[in-house]
C-alpha positions in Angstrom: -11.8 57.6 26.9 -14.6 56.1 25.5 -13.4 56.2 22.3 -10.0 54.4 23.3 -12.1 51.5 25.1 -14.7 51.3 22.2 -11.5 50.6 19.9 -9.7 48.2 22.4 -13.1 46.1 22.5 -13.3 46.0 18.8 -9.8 45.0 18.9 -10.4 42.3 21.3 -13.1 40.9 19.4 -11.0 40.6 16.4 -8.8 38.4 17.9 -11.4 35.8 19.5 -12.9 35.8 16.0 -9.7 35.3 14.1 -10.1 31.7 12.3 -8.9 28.6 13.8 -6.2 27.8 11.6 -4.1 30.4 12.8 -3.1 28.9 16.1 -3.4 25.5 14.9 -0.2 23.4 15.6 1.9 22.8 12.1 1.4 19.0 11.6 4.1 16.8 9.9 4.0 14.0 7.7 7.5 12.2 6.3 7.5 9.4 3.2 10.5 7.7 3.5 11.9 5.1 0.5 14.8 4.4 -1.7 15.5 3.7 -5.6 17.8 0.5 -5.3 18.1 0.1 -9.3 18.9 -2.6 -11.3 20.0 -6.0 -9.7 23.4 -5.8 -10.8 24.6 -9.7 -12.3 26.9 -11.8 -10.0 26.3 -8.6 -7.3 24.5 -9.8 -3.9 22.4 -6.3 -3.6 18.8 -5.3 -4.3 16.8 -3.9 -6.9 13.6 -1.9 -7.0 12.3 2.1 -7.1 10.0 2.4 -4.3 10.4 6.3 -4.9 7.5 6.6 -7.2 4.7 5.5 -4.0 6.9 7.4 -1.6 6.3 11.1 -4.0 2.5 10.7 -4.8 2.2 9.6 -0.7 4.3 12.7 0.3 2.1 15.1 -2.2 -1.3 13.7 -0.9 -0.3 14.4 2.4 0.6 17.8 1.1 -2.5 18.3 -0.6 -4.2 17.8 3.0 -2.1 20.3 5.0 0.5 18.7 6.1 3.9 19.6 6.1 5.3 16.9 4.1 8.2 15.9 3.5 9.9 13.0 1.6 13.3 11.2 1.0 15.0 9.3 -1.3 18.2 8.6 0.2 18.3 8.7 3.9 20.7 8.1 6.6 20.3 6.1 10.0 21.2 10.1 11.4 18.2 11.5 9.9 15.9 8.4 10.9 17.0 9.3 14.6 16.7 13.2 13.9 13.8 15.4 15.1 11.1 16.9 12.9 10.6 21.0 13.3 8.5 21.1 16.2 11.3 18.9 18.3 9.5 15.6 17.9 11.1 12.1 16.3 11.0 12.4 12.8 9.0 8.7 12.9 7.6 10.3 15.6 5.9 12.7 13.0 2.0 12.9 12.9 2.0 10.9 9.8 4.8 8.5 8.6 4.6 6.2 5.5 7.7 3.7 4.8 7.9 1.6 1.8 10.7 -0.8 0.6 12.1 -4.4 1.3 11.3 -5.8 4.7 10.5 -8.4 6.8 8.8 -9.0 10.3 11.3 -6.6 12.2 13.1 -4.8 10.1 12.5 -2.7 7.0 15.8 -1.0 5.1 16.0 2.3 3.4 19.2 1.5 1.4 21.3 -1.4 -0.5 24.0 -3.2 0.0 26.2 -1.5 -2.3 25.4 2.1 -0.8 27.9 3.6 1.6 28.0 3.2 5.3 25.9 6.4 6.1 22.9 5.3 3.5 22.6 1.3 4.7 20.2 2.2 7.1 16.6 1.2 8.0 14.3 0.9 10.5 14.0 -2.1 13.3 11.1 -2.9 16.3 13.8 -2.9 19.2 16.6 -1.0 19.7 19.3 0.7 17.7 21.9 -1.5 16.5 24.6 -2.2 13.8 24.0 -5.4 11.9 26.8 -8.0 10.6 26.0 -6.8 7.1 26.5 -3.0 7.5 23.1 -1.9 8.1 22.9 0.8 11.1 19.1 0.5 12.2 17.1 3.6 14.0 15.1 1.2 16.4 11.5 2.1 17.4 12.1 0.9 21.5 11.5 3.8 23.3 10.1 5.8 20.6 7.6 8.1 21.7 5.0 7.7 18.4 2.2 9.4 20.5 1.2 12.4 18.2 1.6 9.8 15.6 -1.9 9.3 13.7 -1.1 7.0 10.9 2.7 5.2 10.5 2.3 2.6 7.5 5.1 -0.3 6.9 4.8 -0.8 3.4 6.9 -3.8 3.0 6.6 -8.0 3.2 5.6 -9.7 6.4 6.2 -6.2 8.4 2.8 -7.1 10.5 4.0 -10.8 10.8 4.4 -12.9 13.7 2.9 -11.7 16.9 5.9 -9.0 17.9 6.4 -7.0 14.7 7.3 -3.5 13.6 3.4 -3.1 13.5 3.2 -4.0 17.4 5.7 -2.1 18.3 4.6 1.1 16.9 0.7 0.2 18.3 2.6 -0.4 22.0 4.4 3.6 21.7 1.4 5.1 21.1 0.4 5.6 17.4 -3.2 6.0 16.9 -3.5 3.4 13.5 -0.9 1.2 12.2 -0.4 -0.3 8.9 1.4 -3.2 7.8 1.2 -6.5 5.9 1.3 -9.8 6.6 2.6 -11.8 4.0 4.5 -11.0 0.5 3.2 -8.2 -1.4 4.0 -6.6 -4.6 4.0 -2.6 -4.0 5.5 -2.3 -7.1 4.0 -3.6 -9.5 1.0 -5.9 -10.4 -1.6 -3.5 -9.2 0.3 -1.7 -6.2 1.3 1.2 -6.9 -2.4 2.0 -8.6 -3.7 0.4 -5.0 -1.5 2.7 -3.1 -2.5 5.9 -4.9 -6.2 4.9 -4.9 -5.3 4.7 -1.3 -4.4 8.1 -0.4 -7.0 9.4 -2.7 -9.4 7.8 -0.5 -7.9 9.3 2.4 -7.1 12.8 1.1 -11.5 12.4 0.0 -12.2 12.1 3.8 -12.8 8.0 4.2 -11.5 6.1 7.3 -8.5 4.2 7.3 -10.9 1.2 6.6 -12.8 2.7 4.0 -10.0 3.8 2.5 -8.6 0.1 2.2 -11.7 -1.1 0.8 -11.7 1.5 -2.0 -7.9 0.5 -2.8 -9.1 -2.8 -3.2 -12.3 -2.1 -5.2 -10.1 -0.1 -7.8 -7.4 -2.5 -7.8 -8.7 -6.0 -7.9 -5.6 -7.4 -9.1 -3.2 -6.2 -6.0 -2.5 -8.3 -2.9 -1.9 -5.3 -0.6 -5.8 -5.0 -0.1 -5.9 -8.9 1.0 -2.7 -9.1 2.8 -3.1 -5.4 4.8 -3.2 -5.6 8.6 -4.9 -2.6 10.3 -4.0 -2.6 14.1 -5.5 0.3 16.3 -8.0 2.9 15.1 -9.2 1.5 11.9 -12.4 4.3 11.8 -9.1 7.1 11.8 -9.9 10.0 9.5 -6.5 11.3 8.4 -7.5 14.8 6.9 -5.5 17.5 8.2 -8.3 20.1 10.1 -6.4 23.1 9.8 -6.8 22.2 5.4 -11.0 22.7 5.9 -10.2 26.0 7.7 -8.3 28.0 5.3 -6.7 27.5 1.5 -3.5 26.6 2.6 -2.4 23.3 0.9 0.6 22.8 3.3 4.0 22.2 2.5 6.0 19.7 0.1 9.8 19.5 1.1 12.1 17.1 -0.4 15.4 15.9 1.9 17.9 17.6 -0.5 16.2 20.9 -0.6 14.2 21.7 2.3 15.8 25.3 2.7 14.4 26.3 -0.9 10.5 24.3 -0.4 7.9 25.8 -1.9 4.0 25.1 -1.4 2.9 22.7 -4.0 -0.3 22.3 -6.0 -1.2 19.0 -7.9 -3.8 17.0 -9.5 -4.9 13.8 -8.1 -3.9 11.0 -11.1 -6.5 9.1 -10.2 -9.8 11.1 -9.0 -12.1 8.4 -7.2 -14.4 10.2 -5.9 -17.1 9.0 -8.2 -16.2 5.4 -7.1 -18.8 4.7 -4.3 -17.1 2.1 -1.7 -21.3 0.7 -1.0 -23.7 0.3 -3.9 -25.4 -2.4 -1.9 -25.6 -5.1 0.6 -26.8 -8.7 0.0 -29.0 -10.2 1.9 -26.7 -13.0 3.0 -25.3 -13.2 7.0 -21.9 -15.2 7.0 -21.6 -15.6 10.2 -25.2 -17.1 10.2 -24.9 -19.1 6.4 -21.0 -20.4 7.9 -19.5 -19.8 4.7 -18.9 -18.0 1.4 -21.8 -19.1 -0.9 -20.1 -18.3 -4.4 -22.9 -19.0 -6.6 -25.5 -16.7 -4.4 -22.9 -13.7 -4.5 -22.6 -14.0 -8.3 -26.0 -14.2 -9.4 -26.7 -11.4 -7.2 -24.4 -9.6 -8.8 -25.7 -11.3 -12.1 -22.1 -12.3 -13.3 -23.7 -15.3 -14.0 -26.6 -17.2 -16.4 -28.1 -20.4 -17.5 -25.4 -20.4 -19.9 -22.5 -19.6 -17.2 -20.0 -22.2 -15.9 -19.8 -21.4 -11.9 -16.8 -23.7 -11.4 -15.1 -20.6 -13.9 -15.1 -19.0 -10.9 -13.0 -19.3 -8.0 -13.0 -17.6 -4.6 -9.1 -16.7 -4.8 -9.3 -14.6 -1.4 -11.2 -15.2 1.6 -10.0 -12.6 4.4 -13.3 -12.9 5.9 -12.6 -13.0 10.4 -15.1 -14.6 12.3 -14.2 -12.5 15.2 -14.1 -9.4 13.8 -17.6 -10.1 11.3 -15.4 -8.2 8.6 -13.1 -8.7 5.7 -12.4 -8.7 2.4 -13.7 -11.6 -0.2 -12.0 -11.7 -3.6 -13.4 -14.2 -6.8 -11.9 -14.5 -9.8 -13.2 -15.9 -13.5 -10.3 -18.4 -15.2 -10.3 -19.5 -18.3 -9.4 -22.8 -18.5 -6.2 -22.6 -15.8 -5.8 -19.2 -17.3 -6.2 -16.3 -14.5 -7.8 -12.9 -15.7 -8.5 -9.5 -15.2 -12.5 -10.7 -14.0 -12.2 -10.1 -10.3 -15.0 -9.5 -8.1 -14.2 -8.0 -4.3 -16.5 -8.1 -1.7 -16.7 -6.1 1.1 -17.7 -7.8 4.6 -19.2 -5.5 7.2 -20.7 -6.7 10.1 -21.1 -10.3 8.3 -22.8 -8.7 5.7 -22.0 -8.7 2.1 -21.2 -5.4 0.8 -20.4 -4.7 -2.7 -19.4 -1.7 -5.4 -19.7 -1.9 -9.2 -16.1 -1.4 -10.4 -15.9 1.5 -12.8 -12.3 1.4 -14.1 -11.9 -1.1 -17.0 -11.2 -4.5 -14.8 -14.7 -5.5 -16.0 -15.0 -7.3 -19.6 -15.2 -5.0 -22.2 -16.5 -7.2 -24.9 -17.3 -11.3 -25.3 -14.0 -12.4 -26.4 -13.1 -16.4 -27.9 -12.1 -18.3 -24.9 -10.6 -20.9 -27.4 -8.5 -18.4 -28.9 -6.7 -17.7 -25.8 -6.3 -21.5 -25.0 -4.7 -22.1 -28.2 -2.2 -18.9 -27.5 -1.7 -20.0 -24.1 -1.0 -24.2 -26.1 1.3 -22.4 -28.6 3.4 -20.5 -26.1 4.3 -23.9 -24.0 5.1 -25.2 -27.4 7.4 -23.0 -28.5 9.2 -21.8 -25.3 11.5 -23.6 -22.8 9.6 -22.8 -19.4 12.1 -24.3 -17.4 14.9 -22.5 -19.3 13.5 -19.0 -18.9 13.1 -19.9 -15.3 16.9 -20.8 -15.0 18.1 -17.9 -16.2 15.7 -15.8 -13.7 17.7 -17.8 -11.2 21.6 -17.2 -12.7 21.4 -13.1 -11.4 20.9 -14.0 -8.0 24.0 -14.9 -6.5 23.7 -17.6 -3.4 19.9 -16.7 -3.2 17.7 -19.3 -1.6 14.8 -19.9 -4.0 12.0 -19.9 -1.7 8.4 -20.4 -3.6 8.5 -19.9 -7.3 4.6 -19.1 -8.8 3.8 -18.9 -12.5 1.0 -18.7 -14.3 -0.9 -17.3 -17.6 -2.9 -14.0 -16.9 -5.5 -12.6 -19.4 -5.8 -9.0 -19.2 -9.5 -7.9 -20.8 -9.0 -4.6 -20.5 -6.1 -4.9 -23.2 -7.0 -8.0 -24.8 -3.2 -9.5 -24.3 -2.6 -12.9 -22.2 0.7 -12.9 -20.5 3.3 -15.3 -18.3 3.8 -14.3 -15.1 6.6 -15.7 -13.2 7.4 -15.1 -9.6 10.5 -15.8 -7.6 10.1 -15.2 -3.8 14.5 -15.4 -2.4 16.3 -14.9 0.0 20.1 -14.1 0.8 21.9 -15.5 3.4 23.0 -11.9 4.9 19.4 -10.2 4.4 18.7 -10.7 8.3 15.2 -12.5 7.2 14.0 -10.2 4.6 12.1 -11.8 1.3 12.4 -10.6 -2.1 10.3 -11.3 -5.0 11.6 -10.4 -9.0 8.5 -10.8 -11.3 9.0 -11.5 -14.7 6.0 -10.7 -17.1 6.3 -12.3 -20.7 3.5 -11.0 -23.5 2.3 -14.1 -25.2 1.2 -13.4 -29.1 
C-alpha cells in the first residue's frame, strides 16, 4: 500500500513540475498582403508586391512561437473566418496588414481580381462598395486577445476616427498605423520593417523597437510618420518560446494542412545595434526648440571647417505633450539630398542618440563639385518635364495630387540619383492614395 501511494505522490509531483509550456494556450499571429503586379497601361488597377514584408513579418512571428500564418491572396470570407482556437482571424493575438490604404479602409486585392479576392478591411461595418470591393469591417470586432494589429498602409492612423481608433476602442492592447504617405516598399521600408521585427523578435518594446527601425533605416518615412496608440512599452515575444525549443508554426493560406515548423536566419541580425549610446545634455522642453548646431557638434559631425546651413533638420516629430519623438537631420549638398542622416531619439525631452553601424555614414571624403557638375549635366541633357509626362500617360483618369523630385546621393555606393514621386488618386479608390516612384541613376 505504501508502495502504491509512494508511486501515486511521485506521480503527482511530476505533473506540478511539468514545464509551463505545456498548458500554455497556442497563440496566433496572421500577416495578411497581396502582390498586385505591374500597373497594367490604359488599365485603372494597382501595382505593387507587398508580399515580401508580409513573409519575413509572418516568419519572425514564427521564430517567436507563434502560430503564424500568412496570405497572399485572401478573400473577404477568410477576413471574417475564425482562427483555430474559435477567435476572429483579425481577432488573432497578433495581426500585421500591409498594402494600399487610406484613413478607413485598407484592401487586400485589385481591381482586376475576381469578385471573391477584391476584399479588404474597413473601421465600421461590413459592406460592399460601388467598385466591387466586399470589406470585413472591424465594428463589433472583439480584438481583445489582440496584442499588436499593425496597418501598414498610407494615412491608416489619419483623422481622428481611423482604422487605428477603431481597433484601440475593441480592445487591442497596441496599435500601429501611419499618418501620412509612406513608402513600405521601397526607399528604405522594407529594410525598416524587417529591422522592425528583429527588434521585436530581440525582446524591445513596441517603442524601442520603432526607434531601432529608424536608427537602421534613416532614409524611410515609416519611422517619422508611425502612430503608436495604446501600449507603446508592449513586449511582443511569445512566453511559451523562452520555455521550451519550440519555434512555433509557419502556415501559408494555400497549404495549411501540409505546415511544417520552420527554422530561419534573421537577414538582418541587429542585435549589436544599441538603440542608446548616449544622452545629450540638452532639455527641449526647457531649451523650446531643436538646437541643430549643439546636436551636431556633440555628435562631432561638425568642424571649423563644416558648413552648418549643409545641414537641415528634415524631421521634427518631437510632442510637447508627450516629451518624446523622433528628430531627423540630413547633410545636402548643394540642393542635393544624401544618404548623411542623423536620427535622434527624444525621451523624456532628452536627446538620445545611437552611432549608426550600417553603411549610411560617409565612407570616404568624396568631391562635392563633382557631384554638382553630374547633377548640372543631367538637367542638361534630359527633358525633366518629359520623363514626368510619361510617368503620368499609365495612369488612366488619375488625379495628380503632389508630385516631389529631387537628386539623392547615396555614399554608401557612391552613385547620385533622380528621384521622382507621384502621389494619385482614382476617382473609384474610395479615398485611398498611391504613390509610383521613379528612381533614375545619374552618370
Amino acid at each position: 500500500m505504501k508502495r502504491i501511494f509512494g508511486v501515486l505522490l511521485i506521480f503527482m509531483m511530476s505533473i506540478l513540475t511539468l514545464p509551463t509550456s505545456v498548458y500554455a494556450e497556442t497563440e496566433y499571429a496572421y500577416s495578411l498582403g497581396h502582390n498586385f503586379g505591374k500597373d497594367l497601361w490604359y488599365v485603372e488597377d494597382y501595382e505593387g508586391d507587398f508580399t515580401m514584408n508580409v513573409d519575413y513579418a509572418s516568419r519572425v512571428y514564427a521564430k517567436m512561437g507563434y502560430t503564424s500564418y500568412k496570405a497572399y491572396n485572401p478573400t473577404y470570407t477568410y477576413l471574417r473566418g475564425d482562427n483555430p482556437a474559435g477567435d476572429d482571424i483579425l481577432g488573432s493575438a497578433v495581426v500585421f496588414i500591409n498594402g494600399h490604404a487610406c484613413h478607413n479602409n485598407i484592401i487586400l486585392g485589385d481591381t482586376i481580381d475576381d469578385e471573391d479576392h477584391k476584399c479588404g478591411v474597413y473601421e465600421g461595418e461590413d459592406f460592399k462598395s460601388y467598385n466591387g470591393y466586399t470589406y470585413a469591417g472591424l465594428e463589433g470586432r472583439d480584438l481583445s486577445k489582440t496584442k499588436l494589429i499593425s496597418f501598414v498602409g498610407c494615412d491608416t492612423a489619419s483623422r481622428t476616427h481611423n482604422l487605428c481608433s477603431v481597433a484601440l476602442s475593441n480592445g487591442a492592447t497596441t496599435v500601429i498605423g501611419f499618418d501620412d504617405n509612406i513608402h513600405s516598399r521601397n526607399t528604405g521600408g522594407p529594410y525598416w520593417l524587417q529591422c522592425f521585427h528583429n527588434a521585436l523578435y530581440n525582446g524591445s518594446s513596441i517603442q524601442e523597437a520603432v526607434n531601432l527601425a529608424s536608427i537602421a533605416s534613416p532614409e524611410s518615412d515609416l519611422g517619422t510618420d508611425i502612430v503608436i496608440k495604446g501600449d507603446e512599452n508592449l513586449v511582443l515575444h511569445y512566453t511559451r518560446s523562452k520555455l521550451s525549443d519550440e519555434h512555433g508554426m509557419l502556415k501559408s493560406q494555400d497549404t495549411i494542412m501540409n505546415s511544417k515548423e520552420t527554422d530561419f536566419s534573421i537577414d538582418h541580425d541587429i542585435n549589436n545595434l544599441k538603440s542608446i549610446e548616449g544622452e545629450l545634455d540638452y532639455n527641449i522642453e526647457n531649451e523650446g526648440s531643436i538646437n541643430k548646431e549643439y546636436i551636431l557638434n556633440s555628435l562631432g559631425k561638425i568642424n571649423e571647417d563644416s558648413n552648418l546651413e549643409k545641414y537641415k533638420l528634415t524631421s521634427n516629430e518631437y510632442k510637447k505633450g508627450t516629451g518624446n519623438g523622433l528628430v531627423k537631420i540630413t547633410y545636402y549638398i548643394d540642393d542635393i539630398k544624401t544618404s548623411d542622416q542623423t536620427v535622434i531619439i527624444v525621451n523624456n525631452n532628452k536627446l538620445q542618440y545611437a552611432s549608426n553601424k550600417l553603411g549610411f555614414d560617409k565612407k570616404e571624403p568624396v568631391n562635392e563639385n563633382d557631384i554638382i557638375i553630374m547633377r548640372d549635366k543631367f538637367l542638361e541633357g534630359v527633358d525633366i518635364k518629359e520623363i514626368s509626362n510619361k510617368m503620368n500617360d499609365r495612369f488612366v483618369n488619375a488625379k495628380i495630387i503632389e508630385e516631389v523630385n529631387e537628386f539623392y546621393y547615396d555614399y554608401s555606393t557612391d552613385k547620385l540619383y533622380y528621384v521622382i514621386d507621384k502621389i494619385f488618386s482614382y476617382p473609384d479608390s474610395e479615398g485611398m492614395k498611391f504613390i509610383e516612384t521613379q528612381k533614375i541613376e545619374v552618370n
